[in-house]
N, C-alpha and C positions, 0 to 999 in steps of 0.2 A: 504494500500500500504506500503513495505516494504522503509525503511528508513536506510541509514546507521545503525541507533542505534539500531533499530528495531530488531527482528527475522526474519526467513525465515516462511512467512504463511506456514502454512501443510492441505494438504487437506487427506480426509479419505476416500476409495472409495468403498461407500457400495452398495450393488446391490446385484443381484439373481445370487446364485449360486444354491442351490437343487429348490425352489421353490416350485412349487407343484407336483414336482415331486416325485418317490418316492425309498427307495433308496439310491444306490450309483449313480442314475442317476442327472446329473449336465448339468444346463443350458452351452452353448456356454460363455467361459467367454473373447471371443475380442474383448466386449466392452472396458474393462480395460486399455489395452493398449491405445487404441480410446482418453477414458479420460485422461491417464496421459500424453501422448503428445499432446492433447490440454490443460491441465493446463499447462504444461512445456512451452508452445508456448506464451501462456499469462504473464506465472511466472516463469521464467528462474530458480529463488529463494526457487521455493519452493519446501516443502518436499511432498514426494505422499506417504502415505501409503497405500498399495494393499494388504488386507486381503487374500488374493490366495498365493500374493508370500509369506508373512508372516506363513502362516500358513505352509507351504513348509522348510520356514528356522526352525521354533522352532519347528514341530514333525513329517515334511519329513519321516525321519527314522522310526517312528510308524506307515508308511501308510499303511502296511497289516496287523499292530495286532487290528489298527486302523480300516479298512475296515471289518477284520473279527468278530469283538466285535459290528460293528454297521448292519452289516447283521445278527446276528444272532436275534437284537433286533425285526426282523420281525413274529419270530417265540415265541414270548414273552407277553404272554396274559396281565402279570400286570408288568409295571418298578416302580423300589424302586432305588435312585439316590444312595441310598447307598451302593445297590449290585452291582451298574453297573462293567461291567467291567472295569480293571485299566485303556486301551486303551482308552476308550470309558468315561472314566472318564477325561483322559487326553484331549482329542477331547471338551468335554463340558466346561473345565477350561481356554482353547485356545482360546474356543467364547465370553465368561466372558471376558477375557484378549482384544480381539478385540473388544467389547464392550466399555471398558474402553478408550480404544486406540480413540475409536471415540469421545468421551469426551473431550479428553483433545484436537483434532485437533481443529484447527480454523473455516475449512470450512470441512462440511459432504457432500459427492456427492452422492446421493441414485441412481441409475438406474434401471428406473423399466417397461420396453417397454412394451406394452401392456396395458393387465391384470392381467397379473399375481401373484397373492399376494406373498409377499417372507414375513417369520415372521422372520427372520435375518437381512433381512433388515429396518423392521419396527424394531426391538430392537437398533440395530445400530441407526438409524435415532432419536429416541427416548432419549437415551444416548447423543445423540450427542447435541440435543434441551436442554435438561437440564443441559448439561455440557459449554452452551454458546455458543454453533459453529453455525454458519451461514449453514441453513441444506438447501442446492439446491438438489428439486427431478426432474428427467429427467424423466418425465413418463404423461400420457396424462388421467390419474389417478387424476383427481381436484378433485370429489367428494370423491372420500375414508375417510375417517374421520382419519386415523391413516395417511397419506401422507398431508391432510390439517392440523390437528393438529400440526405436527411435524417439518415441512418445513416455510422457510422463501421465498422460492422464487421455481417456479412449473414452468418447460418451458417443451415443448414437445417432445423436440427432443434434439441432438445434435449439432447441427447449433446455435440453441438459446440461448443452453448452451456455445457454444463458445460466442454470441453475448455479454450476460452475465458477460462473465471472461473478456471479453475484456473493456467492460463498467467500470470493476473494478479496470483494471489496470491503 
């Protein structure tokens, strides 16, 4: 809990955006919102970082050399990270960067409904464990070994995650 002296806790909100899909096809991402105004409901204080909007503000402006550099990788029998294209170089060093990002936050929110395995958000969530953050996954996902390993705390929905933040506050 935040103290005068304290910081603003930061939460980091990793979840499925491609999943397994394939592609420029992208999961529904209004869980996001979902999350950050129930942290904000709980944590008036705190900071939300949202890898969607993030990756909007630092290379927005590359999203068609970006989308056309990562379309063509379908038609690419062997990738070498060193040929990639620049776009597409850029895109890979944003996920690094939001990786990072998840490390340094306090608290990691994974969203993972279903089944569906996202390896973005298993790296996120990963980073984030080793970086010390309190990693809550919202996914009904207990046995996975990469969601057990990595999480401090596994509720199934959204409700409980609010229950959760409120426990914390």
């Amino acid at each position: 809990m935040s103290t005068p002296h304290s910081h603003p806790r930061s939460y980091f909100l990793a979840g499925v955006m491609q999943g397994a899909r394939g592609g420029a096809e992208l999961a529904d991402q209004g869980y996001r919102e979902r999350l950050r105004r129930s942290i904000l409901e709980h944590r008036p204080d705190a900071v939300v970082h949202d890898p969607d909007v993030l990756m909007r503000e630092w290379i927005g402006a590359q999203e068609q050399p970006i989308r056309a550099g990562h379309a063509a990788l379908a038609d690419t029998p062997e990738v070498y990270r060193a040929t990639l294209d620049p776009a597409v170089q850029l895109l890979t060093s944003t996920f690094h960067r939001l990786t990072e990002l998840a490390a340094e936050s306090d608290v990691c929110v994974a969203w993972l409904p279903g089944h569906e395995p996202s390896m973005g958000t298993a790296a996120e969530m990963l980073s984030a464990h080793r970086g010390g953050a309190t990693v809550v996954a919202v996914t009904r996902m207990r046995q996975n070994l990469a969601v057990l390993s990595c999480s401090d705390v596994i509720v199934p929905d959204l409700a409980s995650f609010e229950r959760w933040l409120a426990a914390q506050a």
